[in-house]
N, C-alpha and C positions, 0 to 999 in steps of 0.2 A: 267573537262569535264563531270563527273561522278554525276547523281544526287540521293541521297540517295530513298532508295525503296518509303519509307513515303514519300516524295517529290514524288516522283514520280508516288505513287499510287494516291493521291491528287490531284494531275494536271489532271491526267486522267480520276478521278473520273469527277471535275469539266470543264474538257475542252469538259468531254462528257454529262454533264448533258444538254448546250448547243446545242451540237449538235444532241442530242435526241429530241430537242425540233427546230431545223433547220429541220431533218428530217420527224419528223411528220406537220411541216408545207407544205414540201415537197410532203410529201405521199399523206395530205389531197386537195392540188391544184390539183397536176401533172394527175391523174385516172381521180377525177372529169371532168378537161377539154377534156382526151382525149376518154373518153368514156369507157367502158368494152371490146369493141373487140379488139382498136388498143392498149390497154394499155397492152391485153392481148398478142395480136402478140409481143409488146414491152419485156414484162418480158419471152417470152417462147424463141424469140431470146437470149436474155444475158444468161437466165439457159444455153442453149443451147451450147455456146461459153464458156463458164465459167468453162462447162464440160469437154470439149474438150481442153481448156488448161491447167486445172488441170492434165489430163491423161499424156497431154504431159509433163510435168514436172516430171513425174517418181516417184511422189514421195520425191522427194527433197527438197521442200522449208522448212517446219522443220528439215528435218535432215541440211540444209547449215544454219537454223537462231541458232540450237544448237551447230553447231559449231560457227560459227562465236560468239557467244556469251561469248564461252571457250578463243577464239584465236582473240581476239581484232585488236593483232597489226598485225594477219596475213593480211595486203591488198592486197595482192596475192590474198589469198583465193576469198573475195569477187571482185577481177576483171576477176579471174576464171566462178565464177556465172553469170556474166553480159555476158560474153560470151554465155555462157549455156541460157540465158537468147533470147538473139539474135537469138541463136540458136532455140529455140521454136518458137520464132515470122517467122521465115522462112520457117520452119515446117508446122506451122498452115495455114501462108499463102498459102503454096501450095496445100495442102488441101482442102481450097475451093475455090482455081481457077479448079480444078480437078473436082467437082461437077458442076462447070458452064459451061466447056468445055465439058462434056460429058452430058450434061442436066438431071444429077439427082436431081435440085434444087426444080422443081415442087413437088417431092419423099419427101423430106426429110424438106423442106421448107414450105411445102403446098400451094404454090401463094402467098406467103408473099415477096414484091416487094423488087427486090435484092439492090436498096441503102442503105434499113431498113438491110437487110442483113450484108451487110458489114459495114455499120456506126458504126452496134451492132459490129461487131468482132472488130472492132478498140477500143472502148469504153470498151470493156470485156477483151480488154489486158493491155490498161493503167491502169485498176480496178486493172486487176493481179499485175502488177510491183507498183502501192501504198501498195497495201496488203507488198509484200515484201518488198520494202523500208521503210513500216512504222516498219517493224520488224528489217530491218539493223538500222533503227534509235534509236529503243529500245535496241536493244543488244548491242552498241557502250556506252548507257547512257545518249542518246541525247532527251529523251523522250518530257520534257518539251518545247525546243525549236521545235520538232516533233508536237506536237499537239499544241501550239500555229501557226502554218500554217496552220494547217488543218484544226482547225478552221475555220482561216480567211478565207480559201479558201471556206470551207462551205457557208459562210456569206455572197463571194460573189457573188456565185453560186445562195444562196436565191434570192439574189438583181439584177439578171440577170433577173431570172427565173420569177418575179413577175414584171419586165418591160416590158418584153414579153406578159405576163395575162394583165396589165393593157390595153397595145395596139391592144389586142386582136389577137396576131400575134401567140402564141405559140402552134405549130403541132407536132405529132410524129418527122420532121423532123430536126423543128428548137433546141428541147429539144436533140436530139442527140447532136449536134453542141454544144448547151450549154456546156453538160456533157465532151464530150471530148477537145472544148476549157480548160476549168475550172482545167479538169484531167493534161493536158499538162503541165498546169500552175502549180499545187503545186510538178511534177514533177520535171519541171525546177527547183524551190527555195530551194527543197530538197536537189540536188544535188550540186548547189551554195553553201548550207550551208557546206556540206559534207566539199566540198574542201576547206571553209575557217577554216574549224574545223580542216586541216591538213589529211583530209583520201582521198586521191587522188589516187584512182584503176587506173586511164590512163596515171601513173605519169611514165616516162619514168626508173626510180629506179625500178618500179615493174616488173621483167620480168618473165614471165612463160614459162622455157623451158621446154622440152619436160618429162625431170624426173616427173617435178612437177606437168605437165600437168596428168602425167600417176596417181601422185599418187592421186590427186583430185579424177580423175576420179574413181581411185578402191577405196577410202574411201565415195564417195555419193553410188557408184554401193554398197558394202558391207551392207552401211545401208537402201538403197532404196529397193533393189531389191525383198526381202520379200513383199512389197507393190505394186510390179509391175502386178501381178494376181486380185490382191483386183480393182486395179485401171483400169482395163480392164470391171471388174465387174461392178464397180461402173458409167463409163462411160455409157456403154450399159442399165442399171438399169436406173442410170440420165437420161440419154435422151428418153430413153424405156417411163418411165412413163408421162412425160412429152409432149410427141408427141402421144401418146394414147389420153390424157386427149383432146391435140389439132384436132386429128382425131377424134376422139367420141361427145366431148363435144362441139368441135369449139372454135373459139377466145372468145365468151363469159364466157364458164365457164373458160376458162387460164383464163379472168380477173380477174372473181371472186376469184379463188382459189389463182391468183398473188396479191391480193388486199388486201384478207385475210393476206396472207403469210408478208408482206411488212409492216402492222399494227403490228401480232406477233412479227415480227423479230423488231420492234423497242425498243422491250424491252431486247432485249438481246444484244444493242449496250454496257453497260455499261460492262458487263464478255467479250463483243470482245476484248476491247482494252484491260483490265486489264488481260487476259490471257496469253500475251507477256512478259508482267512483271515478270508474276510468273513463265514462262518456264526460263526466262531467269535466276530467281536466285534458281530456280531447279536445273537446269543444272549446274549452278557452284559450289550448295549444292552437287548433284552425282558425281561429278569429286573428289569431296574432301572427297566422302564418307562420308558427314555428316549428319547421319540419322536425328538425332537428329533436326536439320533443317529444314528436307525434313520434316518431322512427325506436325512441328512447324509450315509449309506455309502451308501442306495443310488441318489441320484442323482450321487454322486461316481463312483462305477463304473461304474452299469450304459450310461449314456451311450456313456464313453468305449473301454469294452471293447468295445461292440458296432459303434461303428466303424472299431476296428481290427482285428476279427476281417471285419467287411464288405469293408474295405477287399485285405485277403488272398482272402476268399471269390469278390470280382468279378474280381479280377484272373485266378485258377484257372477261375472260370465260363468269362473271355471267351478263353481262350488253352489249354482243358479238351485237342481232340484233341492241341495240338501237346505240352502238358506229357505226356499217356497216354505219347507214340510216345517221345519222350526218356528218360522213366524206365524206362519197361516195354520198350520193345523193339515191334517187327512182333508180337509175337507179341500182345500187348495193345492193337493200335492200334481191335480193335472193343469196347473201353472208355472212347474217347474220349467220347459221348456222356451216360454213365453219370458219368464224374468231373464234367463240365460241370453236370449237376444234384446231384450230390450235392455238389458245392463251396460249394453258396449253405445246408449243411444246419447248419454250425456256427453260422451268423446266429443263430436260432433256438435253437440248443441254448447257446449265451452265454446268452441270455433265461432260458432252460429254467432254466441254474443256479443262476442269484442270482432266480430267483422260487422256485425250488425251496427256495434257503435262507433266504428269508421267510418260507414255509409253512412248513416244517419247524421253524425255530429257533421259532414262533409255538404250534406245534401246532397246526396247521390241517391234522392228514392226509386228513380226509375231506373237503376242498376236492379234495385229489391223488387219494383215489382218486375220488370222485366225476367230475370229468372225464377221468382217465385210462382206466376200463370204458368206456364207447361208443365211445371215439376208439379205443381200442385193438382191438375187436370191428367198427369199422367199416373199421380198419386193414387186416385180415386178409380179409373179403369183400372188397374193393379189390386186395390184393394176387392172390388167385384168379383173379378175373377178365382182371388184367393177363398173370399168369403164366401160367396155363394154354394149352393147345392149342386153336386157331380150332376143331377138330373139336369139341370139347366146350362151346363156346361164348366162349373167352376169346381173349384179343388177343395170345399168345404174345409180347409183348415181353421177357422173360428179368430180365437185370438193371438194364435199362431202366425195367422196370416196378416191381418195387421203389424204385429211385431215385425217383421220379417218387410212390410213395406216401409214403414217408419225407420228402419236404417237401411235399407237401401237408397231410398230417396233423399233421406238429410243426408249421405255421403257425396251425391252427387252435388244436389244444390249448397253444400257448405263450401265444397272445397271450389268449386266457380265465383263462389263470394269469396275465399281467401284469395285467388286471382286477380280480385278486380284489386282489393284490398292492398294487397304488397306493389301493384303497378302505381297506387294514388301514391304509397308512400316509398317508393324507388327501391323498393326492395327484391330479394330472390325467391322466385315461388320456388323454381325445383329446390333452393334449399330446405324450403320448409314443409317440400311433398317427403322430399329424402329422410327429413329430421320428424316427421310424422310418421314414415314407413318406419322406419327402424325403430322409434318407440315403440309403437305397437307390434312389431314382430320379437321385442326381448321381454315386454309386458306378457305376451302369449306364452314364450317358451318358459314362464318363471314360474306362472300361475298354474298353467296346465301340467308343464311339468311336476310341479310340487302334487297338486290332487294327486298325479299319477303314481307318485313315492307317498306319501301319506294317506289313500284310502282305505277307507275301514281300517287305520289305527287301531281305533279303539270300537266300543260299541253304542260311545255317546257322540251323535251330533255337533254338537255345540263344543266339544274337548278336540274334535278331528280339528275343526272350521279355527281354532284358537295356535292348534298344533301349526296347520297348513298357513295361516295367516302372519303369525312370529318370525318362520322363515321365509316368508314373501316378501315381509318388510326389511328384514337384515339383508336379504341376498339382492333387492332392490334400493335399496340405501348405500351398501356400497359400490352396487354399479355407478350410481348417480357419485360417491365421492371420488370413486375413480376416473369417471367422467363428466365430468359435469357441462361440459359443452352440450351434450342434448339437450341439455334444458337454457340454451343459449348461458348460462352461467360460467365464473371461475373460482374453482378453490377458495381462493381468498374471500370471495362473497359467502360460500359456505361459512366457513370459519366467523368470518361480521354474524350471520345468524347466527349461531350457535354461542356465540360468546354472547350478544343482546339477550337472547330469549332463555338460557341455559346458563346464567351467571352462578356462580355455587354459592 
């Protein structure tokens, strides 16, 4: 049932090079047809929700995907979670039938028509419950047969989504439909799978009585609960900034800054998935107290992940207006500015992960929340001041100004969590401040440089970005075989990849 890590970082590399490439087909239809403002109501609804069941979740979903990853054959445990799980979707519900009965929805909503409302919260809970199942599917070992669905179900999401655009039928409202059909669906096959693999949480064998109920619940509270302050923080911050940008700036700059955000963030699909991997044999490396291990994944990774996420990042930075105008159209071309800084924002959030999953797999939560409260609360006065109206005192930059806190702030709070990170596992931070500075300063001079020798080429877009793009990767390929210690690597590992993956 179990598929070796190599098997399974390989699947995931390649199940997501696809769907890297499904979702920026995605990104690049979806904005363009629906325009900046409803695209922008569309993403400030999900943040919105997304938030708000994060908070309700306490905290939990990495401390139950670390356990569960320790404790296999517990399916107790995991039928315990579905409960908890239930339990949140009731929660949430109630919440905002609360706001529609007392008519806070205008408040908090801004006249964004309550179907989109609630469409979005249905849509932002099945998102939740794949997030966590795609993690019960990784921690069980079921990776491969896990993102061979996901896939598919991608692919047929695309194939929906682009018979809709042909027929000219596809609205904010019908693209909801889509997403939660499509969602329903790889939940259901998931869960088939589940039980033909033998893990049956409703199996009438699993019973959770009332001890075991108790003890669940004081082992998530134990490791949660440190996170429960943070996650009050981070709620009121998330939505805080978010609802400014939408109060100040309106549905258009949400678009823009969701437009931006949605193009960055696709480069950081590839550390999404592969971060479950590595918590999960984290977590069995710290159970067994295997430094040794622990010291062996995470300078096998975290190196080489962050410079191929950098290497995407700078390229986006130095070429941010002409990609905006190519994907989005005229009508997005004043998000040019905005993609350009939030392109450099995955750097950092790669970081974010695989420190995330040292602390966590470690039980070190009150490291996370302890620096995430002030960054987070300093987050939010920053964001004010950027967003707000000159009259009132602020610098009205829009989505601008967002972008622009959104990496300053995760530089600060990442690299404090790589701190704590290399001291758990006796390692050298100034090595890995030095071996981060200098990636990013020959990433800048490749990228920028090149724009500088290749602009206006030609007079096509898309022929310059291909021209400049070719020799970004040659002339960054051979720095990397020339050196390959930046990426804590040697030659010889080179060579093992290329002879594996590049057999003739």
């Amino acid at each position: 049932m179990n598929d070796s890590l190599s098997k399974r970082f390989s699947f995931k590399f390649i199940a997501n090079l696809f769907s890297v490439l499904i979702s920026s087909i995605i990104t690049i239809i979806v904005p363009r047809i629906l325009g900046p403002n409803l695209y922008g109501d569309f993403m400030f609804l999900n943040d919105h929700f997304k938030k708000i069941i994060g908070f309700l979740t306490l905290g939990t979903p990495m401390g139950f995907f670390i356990k569960i990853s320790k404790r296999r054959e517990e399916i107790t445990l995991l039928k315990f979670y579905i409960y908890f799980l239930i339990l949140i979707l009731s929660v949430s519900s109630l919440f905002l039938a609360i706001i529609y009965v007392f008519d806070y929805d205008d408040q908090i909503y801004l006249k964004i028509g309550y179907q989109f409302v609630i469409l979005s919260f249905i849509y932002s809970f099945l998102l939740f419950l794949i997030d966590t199942f795609r993690k019960v599917n990784d921690a069980y070992g079921l990776t491969v047969f896990s993102e061979k669905y996901f896939l598919l179900n991608r692919v047929a999401g695309l194939f929906i989504i682009l018979i809709f655009v042909y027929f000219k039928i596809l609205n904010l409202l019908n693209y909801f439909f889509i997403l939660i059909f499509t969602s329903l669906a790889l939940l259901i096959s998931w869960f088939i799978y589940l039980n033909k693999s033998n893990i049956r949480p409703f199996s009438k064998k699993y019973i959770i009585d009332k001890i075991l109920a108790k003890k669940y619940v004081l082992e998530l509270y134990l490791y949660s609960h440190p996170l429960f302050v943070k996650g009050i923080v981070v709620l009121i911050v998330g939505i805080g900034e978010r609802w400014l940008l939408q109060l100040y700036g309106g549905s258009e700059q949400q678009g823009f800054y969701s437009y931006s955000f949605a193009l960055a963030s696709i480069i950081i699909l590839f550390t999404t998935s592969i971060a479950p991997i590595f918590t999960t044999d984290f977590s069995i490396a710290w159970k067994n107290n295997d430094y040794v291990k622990m010291r062996k994944l995470f300078n096998t990774l975290v190196h080489p992940l962050v410079f191929i996420t950098s290497f995407l990042s700078f390229f986006v930075a130095s070429n941010g207006v002409e990609i905006m105008i190519l994907f989005g159209g005229k009508s997005y071309e004043g998000a040019g500015l905005s993609l350009m800084i939030l392109a450099l924002y995955p750097i950092h959030q790669t970081y974010g992960q695989l420190c995330g999953a040292v602390l966590y797999s470690s039980g070190k939560t009150k490291i996370v929340r302890n620096v995430s409260i002030p960054v987070q609360i300093i987050g939010l006065c920053v964001v004010y001041f950027f967003i707000s109206p000159e009259n009132i005192g602020g610098l009205n930059l829009g989505a601008v100004g967002l972008s622009y806190k959104m990496i300053f702030l995760q530089i600060i709070a990442v690299n404090i969590y790589l701190w704590y990170c290399v001291k758990i596992l006796s390692l050298s931070f100034t090595k890995h401040i030095l071996k981060q500075f200098l990636m990013f300063f020959i990433l800048f001079i490749f990228s920028f440089g090149l724009k500088f020798i290749f602009k206006n080429t030609t007079d096509f877009i898309i022929l310059n970005l291909i021209i400049n793009g070719v020799f970004y990767l040659i002339i960054s390929a051979v720095f990397i075989f020339i050196f390959p210690s930046i990426i804590n690597l040697e030659r010889r590992d080179l060579y093992k990849f290329f002879k594996k993956y590049f057999k003739a």
